[in-house]
Backbone bond lengths (Angstrom), bond angles and torsions (degrees), N, CA, C in turn:
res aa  C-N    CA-C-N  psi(-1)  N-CA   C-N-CA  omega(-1)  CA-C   N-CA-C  phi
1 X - - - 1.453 - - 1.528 109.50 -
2 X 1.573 117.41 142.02 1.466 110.73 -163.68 1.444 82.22 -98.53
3 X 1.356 161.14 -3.23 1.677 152.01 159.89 1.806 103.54 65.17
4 X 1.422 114.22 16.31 1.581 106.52 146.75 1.669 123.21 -75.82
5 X 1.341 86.54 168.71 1.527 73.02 -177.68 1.887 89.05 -141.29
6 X 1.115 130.22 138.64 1.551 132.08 158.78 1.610 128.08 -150.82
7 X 1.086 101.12 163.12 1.432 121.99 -177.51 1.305 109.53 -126.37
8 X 1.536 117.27 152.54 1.619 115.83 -171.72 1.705 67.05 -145.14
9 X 1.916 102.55 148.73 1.613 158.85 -126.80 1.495 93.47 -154.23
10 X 1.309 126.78 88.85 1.429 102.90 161.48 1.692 116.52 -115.84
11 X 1.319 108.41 135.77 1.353 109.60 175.96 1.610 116.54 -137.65
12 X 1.387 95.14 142.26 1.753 75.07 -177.99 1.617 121.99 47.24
13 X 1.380 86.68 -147.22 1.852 100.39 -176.43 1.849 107.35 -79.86
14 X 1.363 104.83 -4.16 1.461 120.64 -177.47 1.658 124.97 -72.74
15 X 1.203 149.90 108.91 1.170 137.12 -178.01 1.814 92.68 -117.49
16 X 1.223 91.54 114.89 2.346 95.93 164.62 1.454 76.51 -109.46
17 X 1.821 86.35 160.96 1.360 123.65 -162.40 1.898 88.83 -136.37
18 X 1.266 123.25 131.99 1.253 102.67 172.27 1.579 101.14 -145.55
19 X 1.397 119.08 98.58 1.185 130.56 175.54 1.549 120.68 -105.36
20 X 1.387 113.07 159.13 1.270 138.68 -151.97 1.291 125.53 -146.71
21 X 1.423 126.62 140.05 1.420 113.51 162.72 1.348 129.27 -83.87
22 X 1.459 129.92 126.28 1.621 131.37 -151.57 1.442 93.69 -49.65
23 X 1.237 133.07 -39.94 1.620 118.64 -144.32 1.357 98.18 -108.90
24 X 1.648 128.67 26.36 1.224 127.59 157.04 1.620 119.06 -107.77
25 X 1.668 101.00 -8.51 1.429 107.05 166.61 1.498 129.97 -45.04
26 X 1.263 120.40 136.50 1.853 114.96 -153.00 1.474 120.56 40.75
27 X 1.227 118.51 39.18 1.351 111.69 145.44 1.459 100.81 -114.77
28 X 1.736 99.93 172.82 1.466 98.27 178.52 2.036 86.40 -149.39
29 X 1.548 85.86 157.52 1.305 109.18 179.30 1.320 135.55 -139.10
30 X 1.231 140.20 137.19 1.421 143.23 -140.34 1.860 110.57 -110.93
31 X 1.312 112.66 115.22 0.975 122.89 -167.23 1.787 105.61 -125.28
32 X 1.314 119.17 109.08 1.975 115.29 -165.77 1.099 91.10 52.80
33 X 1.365 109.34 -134.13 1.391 118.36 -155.92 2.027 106.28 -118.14
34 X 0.945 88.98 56.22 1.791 117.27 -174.30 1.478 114.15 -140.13
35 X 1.320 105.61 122.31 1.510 128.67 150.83 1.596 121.99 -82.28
36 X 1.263 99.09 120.43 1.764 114.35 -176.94 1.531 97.81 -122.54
37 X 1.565 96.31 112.57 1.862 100.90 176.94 1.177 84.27 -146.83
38 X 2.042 88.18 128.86 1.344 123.92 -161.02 1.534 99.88 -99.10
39 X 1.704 109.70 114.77 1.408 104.57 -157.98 1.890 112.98 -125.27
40 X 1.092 126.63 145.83 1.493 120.49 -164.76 1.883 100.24 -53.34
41 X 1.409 118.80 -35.20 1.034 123.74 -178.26 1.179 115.71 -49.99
42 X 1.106 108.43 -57.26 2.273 112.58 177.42 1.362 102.81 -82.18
43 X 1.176 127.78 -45.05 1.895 120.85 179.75 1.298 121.84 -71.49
44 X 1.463 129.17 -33.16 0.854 134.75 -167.66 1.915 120.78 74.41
45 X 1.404 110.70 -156.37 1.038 125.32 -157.53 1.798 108.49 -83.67
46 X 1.350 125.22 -172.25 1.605 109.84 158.68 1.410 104.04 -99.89
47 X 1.358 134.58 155.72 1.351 135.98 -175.27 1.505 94.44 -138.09
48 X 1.246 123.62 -170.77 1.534 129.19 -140.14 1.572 89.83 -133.99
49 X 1.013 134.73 145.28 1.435 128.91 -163.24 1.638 133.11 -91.78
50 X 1.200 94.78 -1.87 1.584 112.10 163.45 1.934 99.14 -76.90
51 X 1.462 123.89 -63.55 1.382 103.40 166.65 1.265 131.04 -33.37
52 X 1.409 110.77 -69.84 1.571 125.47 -174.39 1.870 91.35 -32.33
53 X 1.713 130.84 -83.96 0.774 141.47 -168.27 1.565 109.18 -39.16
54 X 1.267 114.06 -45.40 1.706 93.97 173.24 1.365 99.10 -81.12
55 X 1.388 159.98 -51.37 1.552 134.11 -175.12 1.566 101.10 -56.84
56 X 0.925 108.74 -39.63 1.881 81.38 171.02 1.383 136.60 -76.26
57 X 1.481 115.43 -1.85 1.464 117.04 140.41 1.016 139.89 -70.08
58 X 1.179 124.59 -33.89 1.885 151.75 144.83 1.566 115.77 -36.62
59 X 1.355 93.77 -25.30 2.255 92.16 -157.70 1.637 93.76 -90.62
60 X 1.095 102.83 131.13 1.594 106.27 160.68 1.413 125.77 -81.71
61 X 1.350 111.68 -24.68 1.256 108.54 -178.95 1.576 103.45 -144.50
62 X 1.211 132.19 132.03 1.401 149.32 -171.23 1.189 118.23 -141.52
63 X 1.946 87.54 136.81 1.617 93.03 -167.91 1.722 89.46 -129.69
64 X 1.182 104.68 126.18 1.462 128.04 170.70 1.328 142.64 -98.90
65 X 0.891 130.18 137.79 2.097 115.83 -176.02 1.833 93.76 -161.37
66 X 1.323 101.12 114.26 1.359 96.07 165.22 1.950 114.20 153.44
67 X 1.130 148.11 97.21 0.949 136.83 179.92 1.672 122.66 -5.96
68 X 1.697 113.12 -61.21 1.123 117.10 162.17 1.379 132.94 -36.88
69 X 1.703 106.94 -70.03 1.222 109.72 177.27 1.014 117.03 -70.83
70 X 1.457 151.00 -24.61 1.624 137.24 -171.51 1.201 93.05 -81.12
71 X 1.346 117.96 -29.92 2.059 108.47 -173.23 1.366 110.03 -62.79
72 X 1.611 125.18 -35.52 1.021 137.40 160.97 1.758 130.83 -48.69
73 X 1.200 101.60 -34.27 1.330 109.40 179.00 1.934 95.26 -88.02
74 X 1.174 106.36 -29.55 1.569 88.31 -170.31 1.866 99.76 -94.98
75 X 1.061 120.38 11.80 0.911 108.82 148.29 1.962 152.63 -90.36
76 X 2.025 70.26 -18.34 1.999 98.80 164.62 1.358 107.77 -92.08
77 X 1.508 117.75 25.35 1.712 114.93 168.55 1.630 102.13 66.73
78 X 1.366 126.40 7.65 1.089 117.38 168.50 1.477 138.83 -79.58
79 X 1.092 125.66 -8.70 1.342 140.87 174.55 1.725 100.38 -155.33
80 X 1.557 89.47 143.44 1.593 93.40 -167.12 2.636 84.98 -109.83
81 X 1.394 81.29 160.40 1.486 94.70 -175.34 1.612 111.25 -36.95
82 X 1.620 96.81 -68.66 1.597 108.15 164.04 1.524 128.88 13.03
83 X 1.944 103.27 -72.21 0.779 107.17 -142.71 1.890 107.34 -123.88
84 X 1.581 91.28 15.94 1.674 101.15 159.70 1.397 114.52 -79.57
85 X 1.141 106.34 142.42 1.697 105.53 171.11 1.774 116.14 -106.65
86 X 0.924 118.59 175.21 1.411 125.00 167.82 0.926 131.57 -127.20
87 X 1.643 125.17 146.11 1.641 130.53 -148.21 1.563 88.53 -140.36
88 X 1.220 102.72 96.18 1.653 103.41 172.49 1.297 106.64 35.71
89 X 1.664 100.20 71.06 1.321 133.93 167.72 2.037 111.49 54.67
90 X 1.290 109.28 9.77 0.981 119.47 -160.98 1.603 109.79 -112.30
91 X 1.437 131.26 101.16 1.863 132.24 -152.25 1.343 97.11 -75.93
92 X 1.414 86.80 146.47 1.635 94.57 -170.88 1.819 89.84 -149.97
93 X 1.839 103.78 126.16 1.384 114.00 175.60 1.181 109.19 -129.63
94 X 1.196 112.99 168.42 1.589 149.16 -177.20 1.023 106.47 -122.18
95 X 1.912 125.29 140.55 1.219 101.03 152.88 1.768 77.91 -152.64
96 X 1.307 109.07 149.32 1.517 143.65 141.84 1.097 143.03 -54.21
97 X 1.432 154.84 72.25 1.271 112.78 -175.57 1.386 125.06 -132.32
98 X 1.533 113.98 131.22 1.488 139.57 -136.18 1.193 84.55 -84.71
């Protein structure tokens, strides 16, 4: 089992991608003065990783949090180290693409 978990957002000309690592589902974590709880509702389900990989060619914009998944994105050249952040030690990316 690849233990991602995602949901795809479509609007318009817009596709978000919002993936997760399964075993951070219902937790939440404190970032300033913000609560981030990573929930089946916005992440969705776990999917098998040949999917995940084609919605993440499709997604225009992706939002990530999770050891798994950001390693994943920085391994499709999609987010460089730089510019992940961390949420109680836990990477959390963004990505865009223009």
């Amino acid at each position: 089992m690849y233990d991602l978990c995602c949901k795809q957002f479509i609007h318009k000309k817009h596709n978000l991608l919002a993936i997760a690592d399964a075993d951070l589902v219902n937790k939440s974590f404190k970032y300033n003065d913000t609560t981030i709880t990573i929930t089946r509702e916005f992440y969705g389900d776990v999917v098998e990783k040949e999917v995940l990989l084609k919605k993440i060619k499709q997604a225009t914009i992706i939002n990530a949090i999770g050891r798994k998944s950001v390693s994943l994105l920085e391994k499709n050249n999609l987010v460089l180290k730089e510019n992940i952040i961390y949420i109680e030690g836990i990477p959390h990316a963004q990505v865009v693409k223009i």
